[in-house]
C-alpha positions as a Markdown table, in Angstrom:
| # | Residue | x | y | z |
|---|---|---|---|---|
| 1 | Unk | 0.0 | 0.0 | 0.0 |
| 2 | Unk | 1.6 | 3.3 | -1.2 |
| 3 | Unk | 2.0 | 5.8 | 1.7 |
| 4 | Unk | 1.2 | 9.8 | 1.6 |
| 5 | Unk | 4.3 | 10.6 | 3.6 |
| 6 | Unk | 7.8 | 10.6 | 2.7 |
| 7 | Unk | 10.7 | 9.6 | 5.7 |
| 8 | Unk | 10.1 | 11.0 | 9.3 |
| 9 | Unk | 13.2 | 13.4 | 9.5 |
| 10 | Unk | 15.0 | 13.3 | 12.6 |
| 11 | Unk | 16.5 | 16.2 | 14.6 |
| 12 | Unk | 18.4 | 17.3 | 17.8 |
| 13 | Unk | 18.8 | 20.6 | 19.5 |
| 14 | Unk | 20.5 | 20.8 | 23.0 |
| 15 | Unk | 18.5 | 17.8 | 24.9 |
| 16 | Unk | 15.4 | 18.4 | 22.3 |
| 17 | Unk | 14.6 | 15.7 | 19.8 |
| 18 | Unk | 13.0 | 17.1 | 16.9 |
| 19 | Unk | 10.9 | 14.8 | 14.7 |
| 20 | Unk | 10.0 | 16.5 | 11.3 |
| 21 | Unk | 6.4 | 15.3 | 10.0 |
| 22 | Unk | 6.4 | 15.2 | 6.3 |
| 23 | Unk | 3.3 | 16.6 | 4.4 |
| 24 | Unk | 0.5 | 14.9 | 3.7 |
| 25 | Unk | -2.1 | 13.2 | 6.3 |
| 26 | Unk | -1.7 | 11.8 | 9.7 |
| 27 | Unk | -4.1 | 9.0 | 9.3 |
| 28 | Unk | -3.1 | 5.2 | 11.8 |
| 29 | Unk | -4.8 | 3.4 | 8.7 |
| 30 | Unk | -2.4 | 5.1 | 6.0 |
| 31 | Unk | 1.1 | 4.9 | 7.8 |
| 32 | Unk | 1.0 | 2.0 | 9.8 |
| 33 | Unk | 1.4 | 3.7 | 13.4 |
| 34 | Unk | 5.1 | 5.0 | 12.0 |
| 35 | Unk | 5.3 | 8.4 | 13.9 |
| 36 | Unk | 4.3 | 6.4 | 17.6 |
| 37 | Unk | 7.5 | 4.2 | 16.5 |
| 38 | Unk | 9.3 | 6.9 | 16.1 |
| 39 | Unk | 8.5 | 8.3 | 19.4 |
| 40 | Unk | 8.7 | 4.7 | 21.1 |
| 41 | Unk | 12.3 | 4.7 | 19.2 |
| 42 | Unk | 13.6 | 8.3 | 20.5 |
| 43 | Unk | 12.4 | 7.6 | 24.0 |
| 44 | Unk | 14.5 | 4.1 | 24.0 |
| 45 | Unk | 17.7 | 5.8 | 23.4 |
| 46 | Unk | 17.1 | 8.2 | 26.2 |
| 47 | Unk | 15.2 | 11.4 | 24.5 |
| 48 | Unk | 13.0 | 12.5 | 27.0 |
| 49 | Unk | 12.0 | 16.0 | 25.4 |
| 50 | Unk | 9.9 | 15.1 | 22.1 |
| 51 | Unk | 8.9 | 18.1 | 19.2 |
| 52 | Unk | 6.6 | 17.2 | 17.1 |
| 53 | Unk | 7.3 | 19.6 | 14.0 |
| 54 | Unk | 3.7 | 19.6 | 12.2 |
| 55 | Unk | 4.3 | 22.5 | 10.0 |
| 56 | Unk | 4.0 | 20.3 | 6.5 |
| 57 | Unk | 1.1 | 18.3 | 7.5 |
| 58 | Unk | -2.3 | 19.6 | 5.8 |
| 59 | Unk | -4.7 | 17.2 | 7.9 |
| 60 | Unk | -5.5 | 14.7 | 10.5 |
| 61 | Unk | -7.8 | 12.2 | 11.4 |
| 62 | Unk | -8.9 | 10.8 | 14.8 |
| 63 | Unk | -6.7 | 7.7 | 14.5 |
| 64 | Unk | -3.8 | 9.7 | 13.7 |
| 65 | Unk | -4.5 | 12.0 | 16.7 |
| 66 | Unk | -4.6 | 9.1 | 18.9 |
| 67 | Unk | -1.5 | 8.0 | 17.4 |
| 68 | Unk | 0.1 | 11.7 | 19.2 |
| 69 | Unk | -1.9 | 10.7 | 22.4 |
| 70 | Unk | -0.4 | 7.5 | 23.0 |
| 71 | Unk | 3.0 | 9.3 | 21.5 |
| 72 | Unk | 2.4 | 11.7 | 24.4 |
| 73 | Unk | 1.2 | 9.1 | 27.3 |
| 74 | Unk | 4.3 | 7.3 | 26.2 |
| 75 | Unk | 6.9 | 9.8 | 26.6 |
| 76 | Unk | 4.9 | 11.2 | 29.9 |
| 77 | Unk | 5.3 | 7.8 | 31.2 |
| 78 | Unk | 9.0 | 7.8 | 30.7 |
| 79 | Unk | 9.0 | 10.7 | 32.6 |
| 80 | Unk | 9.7 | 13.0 | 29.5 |
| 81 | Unk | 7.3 | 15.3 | 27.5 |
| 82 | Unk | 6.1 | 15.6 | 24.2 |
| 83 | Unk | 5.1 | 19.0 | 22.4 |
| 84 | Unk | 3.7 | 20.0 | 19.4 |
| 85 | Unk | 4.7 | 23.1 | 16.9 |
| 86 | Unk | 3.9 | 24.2 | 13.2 |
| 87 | Unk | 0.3 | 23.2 | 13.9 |
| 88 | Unk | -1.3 | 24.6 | 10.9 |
| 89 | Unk | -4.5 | 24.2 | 9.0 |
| 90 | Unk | -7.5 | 22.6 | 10.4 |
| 91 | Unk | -5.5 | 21.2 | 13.4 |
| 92 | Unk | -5.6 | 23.8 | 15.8 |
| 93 | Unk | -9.2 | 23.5 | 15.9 |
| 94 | Unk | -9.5 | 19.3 | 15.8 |
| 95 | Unk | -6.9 | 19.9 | 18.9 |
| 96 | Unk | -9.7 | 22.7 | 20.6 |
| 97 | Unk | -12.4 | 20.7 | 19.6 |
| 98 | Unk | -11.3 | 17.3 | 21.5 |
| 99 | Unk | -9.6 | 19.6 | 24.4 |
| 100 | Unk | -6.4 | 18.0 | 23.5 |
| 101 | Unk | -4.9 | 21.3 | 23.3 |
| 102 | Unk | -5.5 | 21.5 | 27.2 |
| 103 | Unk | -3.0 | 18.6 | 27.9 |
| 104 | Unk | -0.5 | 18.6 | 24.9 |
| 105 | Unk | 1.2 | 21.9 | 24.2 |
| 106 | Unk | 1.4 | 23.4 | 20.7 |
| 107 | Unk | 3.4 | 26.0 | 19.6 |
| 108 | Unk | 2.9 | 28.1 | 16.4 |
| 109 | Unk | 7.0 | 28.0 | 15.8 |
| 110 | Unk | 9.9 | 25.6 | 16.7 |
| 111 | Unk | 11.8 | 28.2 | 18.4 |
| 112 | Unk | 8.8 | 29.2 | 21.0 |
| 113 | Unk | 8.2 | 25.4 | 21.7 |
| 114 | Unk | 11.9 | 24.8 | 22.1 |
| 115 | Unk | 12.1 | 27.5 | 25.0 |
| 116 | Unk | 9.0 | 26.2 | 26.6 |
| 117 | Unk | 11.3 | 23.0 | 27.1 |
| 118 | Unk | 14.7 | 25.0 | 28.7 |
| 119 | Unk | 11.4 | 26.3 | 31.6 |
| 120 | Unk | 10.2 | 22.7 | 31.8 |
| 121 | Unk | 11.5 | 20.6 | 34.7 |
């Protein structure tokens, strides 16, 4: 089955991992749970602060917003934490509308969400 998204790019700042969501949906059914492995992945080598980079990604479905609810659950339970930036298009409003935004923090660029971490415990 041919995929929408191109590789998961993988990025470090400081003690920030960066994962770089390529364009296209976020959809469990249409990418086999890839970005929760990558996030499963990051936290078994040690990364404990996760960024989501969304900026390239146009939409996203319930399963695929689970998929960054377990992603976060996961990285809480390893005593980490996962945030979100370059939430664009109809995201912001999918992540009011299921008051996800009230427990996952989303920034509007990479730089605010990377300071947020250097205040976080």
């Amino acid at each position: 089955m041919a995929t929408h998204w191109g590789q998961i790019g993988e990025r470090f700042i400081d003690d920030v991992a960066i994962l770089d969501v390529p364009g296209g949906p976020i959809s469990l059914s249409d990418n086999h749970r890839r970005l929760l492995a990558a996030i499963h992945q990051l936290i078994g080598r040690g990364w404990l602060k996760i960024l989501l980079n969304l900026r390239d990604v146009q939409y996203m479905d319930s399963e695929g917003l689970q998929e960054i609810v377990e992603g976060y659950k996961a990285t809480k339970d390893s005593g980490g934490m996962l945030k979100l930036c370059g939430v664009a298009h109809g995201i912001p409003a999918l992540l009011k509308e299921t008051k996800i935004d009230r427990v996952i923090s989303a920034f509007d660029s990479e730089g605010a969400a990377l300071r947020s971490f250097s205040g976080s415990a």
